[in-house]
C-alpha positions in Angstrom: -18.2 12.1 0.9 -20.8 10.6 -1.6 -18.4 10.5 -4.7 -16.2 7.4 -5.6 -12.3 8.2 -6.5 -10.8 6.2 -8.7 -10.6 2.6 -8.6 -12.2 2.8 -12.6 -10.0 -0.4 -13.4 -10.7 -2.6 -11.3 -14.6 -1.8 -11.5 -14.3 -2.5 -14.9 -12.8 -6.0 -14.5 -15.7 -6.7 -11.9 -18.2 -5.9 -14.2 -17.0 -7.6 -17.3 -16.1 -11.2 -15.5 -20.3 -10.4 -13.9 -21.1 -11.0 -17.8 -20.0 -13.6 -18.5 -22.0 -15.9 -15.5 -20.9 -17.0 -12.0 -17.5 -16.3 -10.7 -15.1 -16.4 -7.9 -13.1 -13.2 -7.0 -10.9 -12.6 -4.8 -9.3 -9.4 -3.9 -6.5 -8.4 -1.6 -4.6 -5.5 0.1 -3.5 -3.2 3.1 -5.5 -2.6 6.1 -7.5 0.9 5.3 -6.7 0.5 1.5 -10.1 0.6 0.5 -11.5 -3.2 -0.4 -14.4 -3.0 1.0 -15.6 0.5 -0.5 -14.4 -0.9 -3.9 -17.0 -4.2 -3.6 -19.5 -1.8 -2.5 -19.4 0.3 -5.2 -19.6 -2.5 -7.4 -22.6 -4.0 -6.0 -24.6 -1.2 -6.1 -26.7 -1.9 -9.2 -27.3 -5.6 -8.1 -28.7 -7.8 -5.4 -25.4 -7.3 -3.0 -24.9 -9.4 0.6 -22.4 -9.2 2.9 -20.9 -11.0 5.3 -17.3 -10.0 7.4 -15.3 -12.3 9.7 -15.2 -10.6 13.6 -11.1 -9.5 14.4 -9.4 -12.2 16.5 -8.9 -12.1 19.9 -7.4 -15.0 22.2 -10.8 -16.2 23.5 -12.7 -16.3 19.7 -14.1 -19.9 18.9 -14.6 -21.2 14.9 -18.5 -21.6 16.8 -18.3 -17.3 17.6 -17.3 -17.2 14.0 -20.1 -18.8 12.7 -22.6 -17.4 15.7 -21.5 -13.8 13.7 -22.3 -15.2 10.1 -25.5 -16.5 11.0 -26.4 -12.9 12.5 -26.0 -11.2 9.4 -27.7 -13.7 7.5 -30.8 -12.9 9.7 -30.5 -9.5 9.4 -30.0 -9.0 5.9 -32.5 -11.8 5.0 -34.9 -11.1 7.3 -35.2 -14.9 8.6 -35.8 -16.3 11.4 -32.8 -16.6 14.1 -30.7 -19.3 13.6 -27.2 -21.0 14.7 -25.1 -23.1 12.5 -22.9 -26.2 13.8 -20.8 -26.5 10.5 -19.7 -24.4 7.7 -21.2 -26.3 4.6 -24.7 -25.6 7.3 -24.2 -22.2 7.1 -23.0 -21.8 3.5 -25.9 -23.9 2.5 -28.6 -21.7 5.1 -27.3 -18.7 2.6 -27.7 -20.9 -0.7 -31.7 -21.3 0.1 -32.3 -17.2 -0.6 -30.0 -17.3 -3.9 -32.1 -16.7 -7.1 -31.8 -16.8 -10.5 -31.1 -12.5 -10.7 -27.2 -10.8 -10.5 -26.4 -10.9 -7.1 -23.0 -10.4 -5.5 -22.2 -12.2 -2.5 -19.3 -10.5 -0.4 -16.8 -12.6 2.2 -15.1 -10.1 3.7 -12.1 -10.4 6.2 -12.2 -13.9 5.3 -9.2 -15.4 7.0 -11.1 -13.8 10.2 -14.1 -16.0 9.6 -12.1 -19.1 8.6 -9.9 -18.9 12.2 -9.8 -22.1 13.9 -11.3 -24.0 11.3 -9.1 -26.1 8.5 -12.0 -27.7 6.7 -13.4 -24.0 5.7 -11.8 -24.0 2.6 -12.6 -27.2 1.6 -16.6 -26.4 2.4 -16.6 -23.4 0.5 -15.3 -25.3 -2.6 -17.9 -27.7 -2.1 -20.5 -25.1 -1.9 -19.1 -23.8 -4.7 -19.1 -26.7 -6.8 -22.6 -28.2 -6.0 -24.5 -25.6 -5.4 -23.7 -21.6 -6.0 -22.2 -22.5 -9.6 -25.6 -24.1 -10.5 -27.0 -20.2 -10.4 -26.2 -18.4 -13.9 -25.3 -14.9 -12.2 -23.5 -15.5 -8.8 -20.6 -13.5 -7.8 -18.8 -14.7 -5.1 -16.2 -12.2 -3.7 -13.6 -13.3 -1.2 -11.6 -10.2 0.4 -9.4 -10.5 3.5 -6.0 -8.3 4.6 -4.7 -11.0 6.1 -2.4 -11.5 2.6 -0.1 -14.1 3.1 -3.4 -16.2 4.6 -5.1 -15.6 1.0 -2.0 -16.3 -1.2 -1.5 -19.6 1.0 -5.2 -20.6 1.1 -7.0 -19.3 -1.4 -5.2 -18.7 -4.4 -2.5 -21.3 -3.9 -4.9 -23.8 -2.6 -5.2 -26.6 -5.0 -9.1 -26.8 -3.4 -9.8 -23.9 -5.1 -7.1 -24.4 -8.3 -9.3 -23.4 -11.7 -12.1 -22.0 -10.1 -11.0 -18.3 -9.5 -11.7 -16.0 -12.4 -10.0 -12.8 -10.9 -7.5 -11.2 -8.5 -7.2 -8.1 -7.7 -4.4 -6.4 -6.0 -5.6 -3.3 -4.2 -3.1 -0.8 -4.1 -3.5 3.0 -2.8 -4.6 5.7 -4.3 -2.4 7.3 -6.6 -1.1 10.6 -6.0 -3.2 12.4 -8.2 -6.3 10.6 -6.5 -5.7 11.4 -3.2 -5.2 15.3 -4.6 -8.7 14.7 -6.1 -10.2 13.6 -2.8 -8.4 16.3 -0.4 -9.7 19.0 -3.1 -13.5 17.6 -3.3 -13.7 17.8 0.5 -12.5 20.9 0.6 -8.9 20.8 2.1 -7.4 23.7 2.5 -3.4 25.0 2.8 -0.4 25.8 1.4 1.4 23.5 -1.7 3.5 22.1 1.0 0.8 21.4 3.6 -1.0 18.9 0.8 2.2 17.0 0.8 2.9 17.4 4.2 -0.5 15.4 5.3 0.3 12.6 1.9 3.6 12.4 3.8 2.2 10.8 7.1 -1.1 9.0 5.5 0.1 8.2 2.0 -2.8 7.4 -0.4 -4.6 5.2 2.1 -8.7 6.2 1.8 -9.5 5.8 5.1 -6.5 7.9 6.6 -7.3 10.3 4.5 -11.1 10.1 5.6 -10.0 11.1 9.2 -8.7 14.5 8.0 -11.3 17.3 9.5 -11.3 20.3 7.1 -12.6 22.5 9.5 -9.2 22.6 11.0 -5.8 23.6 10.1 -3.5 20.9 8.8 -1.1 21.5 12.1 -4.8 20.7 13.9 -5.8 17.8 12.1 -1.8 16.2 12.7 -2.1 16.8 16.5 -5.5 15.6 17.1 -5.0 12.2 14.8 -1.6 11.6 16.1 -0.5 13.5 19.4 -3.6 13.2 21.3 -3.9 10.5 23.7 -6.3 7.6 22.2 -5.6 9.3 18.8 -6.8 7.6 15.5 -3.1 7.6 14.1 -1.3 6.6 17.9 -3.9 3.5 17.9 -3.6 2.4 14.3 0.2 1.2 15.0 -1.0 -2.0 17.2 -4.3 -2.5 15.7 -2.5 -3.0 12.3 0.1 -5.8 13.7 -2.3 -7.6 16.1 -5.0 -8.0 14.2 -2.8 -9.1 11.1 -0.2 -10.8 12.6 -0.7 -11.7 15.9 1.2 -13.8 18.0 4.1 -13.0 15.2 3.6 -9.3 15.3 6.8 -8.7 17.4 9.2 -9.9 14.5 7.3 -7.6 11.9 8.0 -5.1 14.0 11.5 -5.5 14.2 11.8 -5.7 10.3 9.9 -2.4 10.3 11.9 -0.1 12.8 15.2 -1.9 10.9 13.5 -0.8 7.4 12.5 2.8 8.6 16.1 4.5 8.6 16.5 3.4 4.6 16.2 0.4 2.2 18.1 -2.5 3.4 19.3 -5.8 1.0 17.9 -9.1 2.9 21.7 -9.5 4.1 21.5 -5.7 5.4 18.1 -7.0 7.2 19.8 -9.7 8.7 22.8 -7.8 9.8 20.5 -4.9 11.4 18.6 -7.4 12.7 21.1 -10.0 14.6 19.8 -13.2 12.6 21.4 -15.8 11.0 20.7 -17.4 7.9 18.0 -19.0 7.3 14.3 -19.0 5.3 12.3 -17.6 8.2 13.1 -14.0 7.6 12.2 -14.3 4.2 8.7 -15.7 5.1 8.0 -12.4 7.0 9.5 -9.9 4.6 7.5 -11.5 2.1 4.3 -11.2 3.8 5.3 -7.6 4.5 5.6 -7.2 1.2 2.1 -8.8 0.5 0.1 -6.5 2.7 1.4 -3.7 1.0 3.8 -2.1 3.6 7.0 -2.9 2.0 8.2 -3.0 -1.1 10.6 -5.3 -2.8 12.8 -3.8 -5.6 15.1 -5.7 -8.0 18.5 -5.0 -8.6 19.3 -5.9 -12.4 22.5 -6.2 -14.6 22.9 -3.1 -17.0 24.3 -5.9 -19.7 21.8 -8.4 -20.2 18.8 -6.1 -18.2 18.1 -8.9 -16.1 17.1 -8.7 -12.4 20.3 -10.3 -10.1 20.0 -12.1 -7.2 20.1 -8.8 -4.4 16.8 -7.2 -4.0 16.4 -3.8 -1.9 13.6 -3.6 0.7 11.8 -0.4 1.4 9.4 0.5 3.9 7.2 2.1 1.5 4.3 2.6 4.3 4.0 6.4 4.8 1.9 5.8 8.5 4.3 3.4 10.0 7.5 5.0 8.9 6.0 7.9 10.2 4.7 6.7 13.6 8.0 5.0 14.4 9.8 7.9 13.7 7.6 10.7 15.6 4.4 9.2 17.2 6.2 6.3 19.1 9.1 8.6 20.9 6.9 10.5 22.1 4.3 7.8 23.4 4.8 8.7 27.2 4.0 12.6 26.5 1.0 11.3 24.2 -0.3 9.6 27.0 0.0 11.8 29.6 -1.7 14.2 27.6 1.4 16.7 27.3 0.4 17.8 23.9 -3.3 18.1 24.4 -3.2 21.7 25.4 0.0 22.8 23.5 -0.8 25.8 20.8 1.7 24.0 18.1 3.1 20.8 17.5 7.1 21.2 17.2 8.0 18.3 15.0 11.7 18.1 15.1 13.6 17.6 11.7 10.0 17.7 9.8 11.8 19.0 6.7 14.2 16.3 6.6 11.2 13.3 6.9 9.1 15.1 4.2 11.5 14.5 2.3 12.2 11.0 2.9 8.7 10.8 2.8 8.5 12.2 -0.3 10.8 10.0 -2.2 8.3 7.0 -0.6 5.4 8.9 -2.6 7.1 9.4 -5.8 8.9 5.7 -5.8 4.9 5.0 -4.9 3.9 6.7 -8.3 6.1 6.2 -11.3 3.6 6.2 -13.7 3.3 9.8 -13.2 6.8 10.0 -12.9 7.6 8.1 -16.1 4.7 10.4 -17.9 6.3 13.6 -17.3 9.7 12.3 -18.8 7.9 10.6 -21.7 9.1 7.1 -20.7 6.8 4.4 -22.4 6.6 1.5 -19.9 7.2 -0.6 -23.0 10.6 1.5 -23.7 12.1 0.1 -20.4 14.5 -2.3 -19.4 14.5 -1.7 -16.0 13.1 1.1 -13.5 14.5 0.8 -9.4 16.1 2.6 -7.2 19.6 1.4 -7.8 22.5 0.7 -5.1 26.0 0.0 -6.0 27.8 -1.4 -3.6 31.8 -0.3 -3.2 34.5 -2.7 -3.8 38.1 -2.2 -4.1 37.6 -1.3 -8.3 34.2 0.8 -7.9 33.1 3.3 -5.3 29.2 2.8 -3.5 26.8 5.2 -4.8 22.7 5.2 -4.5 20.2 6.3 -7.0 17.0 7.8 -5.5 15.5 6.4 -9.2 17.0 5.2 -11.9 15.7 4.3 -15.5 17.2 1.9 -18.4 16.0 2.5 -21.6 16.3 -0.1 -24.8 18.3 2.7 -26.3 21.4 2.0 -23.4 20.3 5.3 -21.7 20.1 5.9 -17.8 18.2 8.1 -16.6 19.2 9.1 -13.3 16.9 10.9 -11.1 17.3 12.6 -8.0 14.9 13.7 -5.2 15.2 16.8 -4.1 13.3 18.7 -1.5 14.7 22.5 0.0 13.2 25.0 2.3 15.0 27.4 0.6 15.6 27.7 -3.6 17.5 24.9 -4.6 20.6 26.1 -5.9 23.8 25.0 -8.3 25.0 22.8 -5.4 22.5 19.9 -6.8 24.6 19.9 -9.9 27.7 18.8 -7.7 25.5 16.2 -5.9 24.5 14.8 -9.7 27.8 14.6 -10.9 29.4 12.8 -8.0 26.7 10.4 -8.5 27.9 9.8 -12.1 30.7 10.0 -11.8 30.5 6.7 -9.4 27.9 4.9 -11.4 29.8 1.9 -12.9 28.3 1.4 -16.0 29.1 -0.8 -19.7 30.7 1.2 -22.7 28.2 2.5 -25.1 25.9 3.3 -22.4 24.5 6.9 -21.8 23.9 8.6 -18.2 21.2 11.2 -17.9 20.6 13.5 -14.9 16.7 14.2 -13.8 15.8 16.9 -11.4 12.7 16.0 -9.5 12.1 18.5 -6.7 9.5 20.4 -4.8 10.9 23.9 -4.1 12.2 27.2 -6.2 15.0 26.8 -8.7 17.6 28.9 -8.6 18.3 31.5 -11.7 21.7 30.0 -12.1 20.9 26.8 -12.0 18.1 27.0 -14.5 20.8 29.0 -16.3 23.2 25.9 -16.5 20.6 23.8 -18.3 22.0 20.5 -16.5 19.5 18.6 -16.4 17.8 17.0 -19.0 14.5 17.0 -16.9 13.4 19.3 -14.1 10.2 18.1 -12.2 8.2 20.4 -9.8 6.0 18.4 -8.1 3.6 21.5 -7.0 2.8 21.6 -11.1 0.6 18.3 -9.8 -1.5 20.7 -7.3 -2.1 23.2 -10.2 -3.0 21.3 -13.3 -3.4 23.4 -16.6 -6.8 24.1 -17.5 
């Protein structure tokens, strides 16, 4: 599909640090999250090359690495053939067919290209610093999903300290976005079936991509992730090898311990059989970094301020998904049991659309906080919310919960029915309030947000201060 989605932001802060002379940008995210289409898209107007680190494998050499670069630069420069010994060789080789025009010169994957080689960094900086900063309209973009690599190397490196002019954090589409692009390529279903596919791919571009509208969304779900060699069956292993290698067992463990709900780091520990120690928070942190978990803060409803305990949520839509569904039935996958099957019988699918869901709208609270009316700069503090029982205060959990400057809580529950959701909801809230612990003075509000039919009574009842129907985003007013 020709047209661009989104992404207006950060186009906009590539093209205003391009005006104001040679730069260094470096931009981050998850696997499939789009990067590369983004720096694309922005070099489309100007003199744009491109170079992109090979994936790892046991038996790549620093020398294969720089075998690769010097291949593109033949290719795109139309040179002669060439081989390169060192780094600053190779970054210089590229230097001789700079010129004095806009031109935006694109590292992509670079922790890939860097692999085996610790004076990379420093060579770069070099190049930077004698040479490519000597042009007036070089921009020098550095893009890898390798996160923790970049934070460590790149924007923590104290060779590169003062010389980067932007960072970008990639993030997915939004909600809205990924409606946009499922509409304009002409998907086709139910309100719940649009949901249904966000629920396993999320707002990840390239997951979306895969989705064939000349079949049926039940289709498109078996042939991406029941079919033997299936997009969605190989993307689980591809995603940990090639980011984490040799460590990619523990990530794994974090993520099957993450996918049955959010977990405090103690809770992680517990599930996972660890003792204390820094280690775990090294790899949660990365997790968190490459945009497959997300870290929220639990805060004091006195003072506002974020405590010490910290939920963690597997906010991935793919991998909560395969670990749940595609990876039990790997031996049936793989013998092809589902190849010739007329349906795919997803047991409990109801009950992981709606986890599912929650992950999407936790994944999207601007549009969550526009349809209340909630001003970011009105809030104190926006998480879900988990109080733990002691012998004064029972445990509850929030799905979502708001604090306001004006000492109002907005509490907001997910809800998600096959059939019209009725009064019973009301009983749910209530329980939860009644539980939440909170200071004097302080108000507690209840927010519906659901997908599904309201019952007449309960719209009779008038509960809620809010009711959200998430199917209003399918069918915007005109």
């Amino acid at each position: 599909m020709s047209k661009f989605i989104g992404r207006k932001k950060e186009l906009e802060k590539l093209r205003d640090i391009a005006k104001k002379g040679s730069n260094l940008v470096v931009i981050r995210g998850r696997r499939r999250v789009g990067k590369s289409h983004l720096v694309k898209e922005h070099g489309k107007s100007v003199r744009f090359l491109e170079f992109s680190g090979l994936a790892p494998d046991k038996d790549m050499t620093a020398q294969d690495q720089r075998d690769h670069f010097a291949n593109q630069l033949v290719h795109q420069l139309k040179m002669a053939p060439c081989t390169f010994k060192d780094w600053y060789d190779a970054f210089v080789g590229l230097a001789q067919y700079l010129d004095t025009g806009p031109t935006v010169i694109f590292f992509d994957e670079i922790s890939w290209m860097a692999q085996d080689d610790p004076t990379f960094i420093p060579k770069l900086k070099d190049w930077w610093d004698r040479i490519v900063h000597q042009y007036p309209r070089i921009q020098l973009i550095l893009c890898g999903s390798v996160s923790l690599w970049i934070e460590e190397n790149i924007i923590k490196s104290t060779a590169l300290f003062g010389r980067i002019s932007l960072v970008i954090h990639l993030e997915e589409w939004s909600l809205l976005e990924s409606l946009e692009y499922l509409k304009a390529i002409g998907f086709k279903g139910a309100d719940q079936d649009f949901f249904r596919l966000l629920s396993i791919t999320g707002g990840i571009p390239w997951y979306l991509a895969q989705i064939n509208t000349d079949f049926l969304l039940e289709d498109n779900i078996k042939r991406l992730c029941f079919a033997k060699n299936g997009l969605f069956v190989q993307e689980f292993d591809r995603i940990f090898n090639d980011l984490y290698q040799g460590d990619s067992p523990i990530y794994k463990k974090i993520i099957y311990a993450l996918e049955g709900g959010m977990k405090t780091l103690e809770g992680l520990r517990q599930a996972l059989g660890y003792d204390h120690g820094g280690f775990l928070n090294r790899y949660i942190e990365n997790l968190c970094l490459s945009g497959f978990v997300t870290k929220h803060r639990l805060w004091s409803f006195k003072t506002g301020k974020s405590g010490k305990q910290s939920l963690y949520r597997l906010s991935d839509h793919y991998l909560r998904f395969y670990v749940k569904y595609i990876e039990p039935n790997l031996e049936k996958i793989n013998k092809g049991d589902f190849e010739h099957s007329p349906s795919i019988a997803i047991p409990n699918w109801h009950g992981i659309l709606g986890i599912q869901l929650e992950n999407l709208l936790l994944n999207n609270r601007p549009l969550l906080l526009a349809k209340l009316g909630v001003g970011f700069d009105s809030i104190v503090a926006d998480n879900p919310y988990l109080q733990k029982g002691t012998k004064k205060i029972e445990g509850c959990q929030i799905d979502y919960l708001i604090q306001t400057k004006l000492q109002t809580l907005l509490v907001c529950e997910f809800k998600l029915n096959k059939r019209t959701i009725g009064v019973e909801v009301i009983d749910e809230m209530q329980e939860k309030l009644r539980r939440l612990s909170i200071p004097r003075g302080f108000g507690k509000v209840p927010v519906l947000v659901h997908m599904g039919d309201l019952s007449d009574d309960l719209l009779e009842r008038g509960y809620f201060y809010r009711t959200i129907d998430l199917r209003d985003w399918l069918h915007p007013p005109c």
